[in-house]
C-alpha positions in Angstrom: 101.7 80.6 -24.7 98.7 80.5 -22.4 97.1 77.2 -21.3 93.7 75.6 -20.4 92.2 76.1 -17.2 92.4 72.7 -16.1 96.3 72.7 -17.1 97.1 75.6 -14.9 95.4 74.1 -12.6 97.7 71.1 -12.7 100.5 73.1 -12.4 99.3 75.0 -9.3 98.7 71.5 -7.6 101.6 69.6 -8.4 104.0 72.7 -8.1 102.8 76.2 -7.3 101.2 75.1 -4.2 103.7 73.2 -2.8 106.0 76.0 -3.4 104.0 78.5 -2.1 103.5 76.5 1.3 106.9 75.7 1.7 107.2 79.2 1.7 104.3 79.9 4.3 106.0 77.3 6.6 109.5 78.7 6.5 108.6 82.1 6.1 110.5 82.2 2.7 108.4 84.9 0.4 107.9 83.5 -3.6 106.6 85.5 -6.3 104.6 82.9 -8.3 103.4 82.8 -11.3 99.2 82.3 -11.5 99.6 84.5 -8.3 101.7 87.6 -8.8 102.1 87.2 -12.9 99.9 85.2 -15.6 101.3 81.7 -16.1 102.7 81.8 -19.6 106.0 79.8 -21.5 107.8 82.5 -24.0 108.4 81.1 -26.9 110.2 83.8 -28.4 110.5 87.9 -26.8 110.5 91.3 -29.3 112.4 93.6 -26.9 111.4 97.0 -27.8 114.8 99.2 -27.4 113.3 102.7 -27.6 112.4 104.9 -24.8 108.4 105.6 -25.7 106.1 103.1 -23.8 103.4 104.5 -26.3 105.0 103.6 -29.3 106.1 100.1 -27.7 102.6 99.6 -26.7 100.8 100.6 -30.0 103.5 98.4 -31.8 102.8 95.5 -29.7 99.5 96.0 -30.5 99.0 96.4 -33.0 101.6 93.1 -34.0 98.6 90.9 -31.8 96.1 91.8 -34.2 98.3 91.1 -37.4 96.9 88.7 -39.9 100.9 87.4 -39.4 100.9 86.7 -36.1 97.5 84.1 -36.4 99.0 82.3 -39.9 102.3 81.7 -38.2 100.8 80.4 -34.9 97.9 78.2 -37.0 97.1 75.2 -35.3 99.0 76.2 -32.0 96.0 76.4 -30.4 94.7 72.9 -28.3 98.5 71.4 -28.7 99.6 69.5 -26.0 103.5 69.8 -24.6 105.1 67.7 -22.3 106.8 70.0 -19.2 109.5 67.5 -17.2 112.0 69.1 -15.4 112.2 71.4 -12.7 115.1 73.3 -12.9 116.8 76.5 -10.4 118.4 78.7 -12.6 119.8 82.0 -10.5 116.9 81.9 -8.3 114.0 81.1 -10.6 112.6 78.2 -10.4 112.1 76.6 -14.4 109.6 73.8 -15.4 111.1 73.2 -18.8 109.6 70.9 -22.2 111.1 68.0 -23.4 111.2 67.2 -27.0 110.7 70.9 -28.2 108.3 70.2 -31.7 110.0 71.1 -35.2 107.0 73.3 -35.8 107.6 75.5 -32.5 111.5 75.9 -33.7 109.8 76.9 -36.8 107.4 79.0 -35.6 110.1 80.8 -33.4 112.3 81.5 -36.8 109.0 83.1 -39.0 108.6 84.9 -35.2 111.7 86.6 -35.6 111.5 87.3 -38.9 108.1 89.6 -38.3 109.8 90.8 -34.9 113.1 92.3 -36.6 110.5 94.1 -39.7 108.4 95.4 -37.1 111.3 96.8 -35.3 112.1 94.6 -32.6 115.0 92.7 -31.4 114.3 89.2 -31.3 116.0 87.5 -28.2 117.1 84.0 -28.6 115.8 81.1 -27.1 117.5 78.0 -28.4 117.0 75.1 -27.5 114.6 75.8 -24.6 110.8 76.1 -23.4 110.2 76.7 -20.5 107.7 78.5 -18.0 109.3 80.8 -14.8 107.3 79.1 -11.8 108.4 81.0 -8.6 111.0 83.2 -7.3 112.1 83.3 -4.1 112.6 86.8 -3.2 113.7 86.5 0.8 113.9 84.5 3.3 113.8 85.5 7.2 117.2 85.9 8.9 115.9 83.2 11.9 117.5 80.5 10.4 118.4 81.3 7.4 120.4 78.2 6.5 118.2 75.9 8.0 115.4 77.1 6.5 117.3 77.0 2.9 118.4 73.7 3.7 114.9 72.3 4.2 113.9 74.3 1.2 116.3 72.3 -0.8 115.8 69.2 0.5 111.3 69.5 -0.3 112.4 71.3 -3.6 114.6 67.6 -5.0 111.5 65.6 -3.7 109.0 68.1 -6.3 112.1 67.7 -8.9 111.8 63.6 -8.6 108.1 64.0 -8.7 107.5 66.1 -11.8 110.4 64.2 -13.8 108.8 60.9 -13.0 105.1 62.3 -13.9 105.7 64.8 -16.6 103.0 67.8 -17.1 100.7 67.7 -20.5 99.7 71.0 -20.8 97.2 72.4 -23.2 97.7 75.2 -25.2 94.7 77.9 -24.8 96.1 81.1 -26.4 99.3 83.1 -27.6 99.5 86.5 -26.3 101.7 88.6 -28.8 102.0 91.3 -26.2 105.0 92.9 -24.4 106.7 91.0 -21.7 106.1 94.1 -19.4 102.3 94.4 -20.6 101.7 90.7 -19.8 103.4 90.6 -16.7 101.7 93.3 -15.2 98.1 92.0 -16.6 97.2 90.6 -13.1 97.6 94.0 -11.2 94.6 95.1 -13.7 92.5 92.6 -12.0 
């Protein structure tokens, strides 16, 4: 899912900048997303298990133009979801949905379905929505632990924040592209 403008513009105030100063004041390097990759929440990935990028790229493609693809997301488009919780899972830093809507659970099954008889391997995503915000990727040995610690400490205040003033964000597109084609879109640019 891709959103409006003026929702990933929300996101970078409320969270992506803060992040990304934190990190220019502790010299702790982020990649971010809206920065190094599009800003995007997978609701379901085809992993392509073959060796050919051709043939994963022409299959991809040729999935995003499918008749399929735009009956099954139908009224996707302008939806609203409600983003709550920050989350740091193995160094990535989640903003997940609450209340995930019946017709995205469904939407992910008729996904599948079109994945698996197009030749791709669904990968499951129970029970979560979510958008990959930042990762930090290093931090300077000058104190390290301090630094971490500080990091931590700014990183609970953004948590109490977000949770106490969820994200609406607006839904603008679906790409039904590769992960590796999508997030390597913005070195096109």
């Amino acid at each position: 899912l891709r959103f409006t403008s003026g929702s990933e513009q929300e996101i970078k105030d409320k969270i992506s900048g803060p992040i990304q100063d934190i990190g220019e004041q502790l010299k702790i390097d982020f990649i971010i997303a809206g920065r190094d990759y599009p800003l995007h929440s997978t609701l379901l990935e085809g992993l392509y298990e073959g060796q050919d990028a051709v043939v994963r790229d022409n299959l991809f493609e040729n999935l995003a133009e499918s008749s399929e693809i735009a009956k099954i997301t139908d009224g996707l488009l302008g939806e609203r979801l409600i983003y709550k919780y920050l989350l740091l899972d193995k160094g990535n830093l989640l903003l997940t949905a609450i209340d995930i809507p019946a017709h995205l659970i469904n939407f992910r099954e008729e996904l599948a379905k079109l994945y698996l008889g197009n030749g791709l391997k669904p990968l499951p995503l129970d029970n979560l929505l979510h958008i990959s915000l930042a990762r930090m990727v290093q931090i300077l040995e000058e104190n390290k632990q301090s630094k971490f610690n500080i990091y931590c400490k700014r990183f609970t205040q953004l948590r109490h924040d977000i949770s106490s003033n969820p994200l609406s964000l607006e839904i603008v597109s679906l790409s039904a592209s590769s992960a590796f084609h999508l997030l390597h879109e913005l070195k096109k640019d």
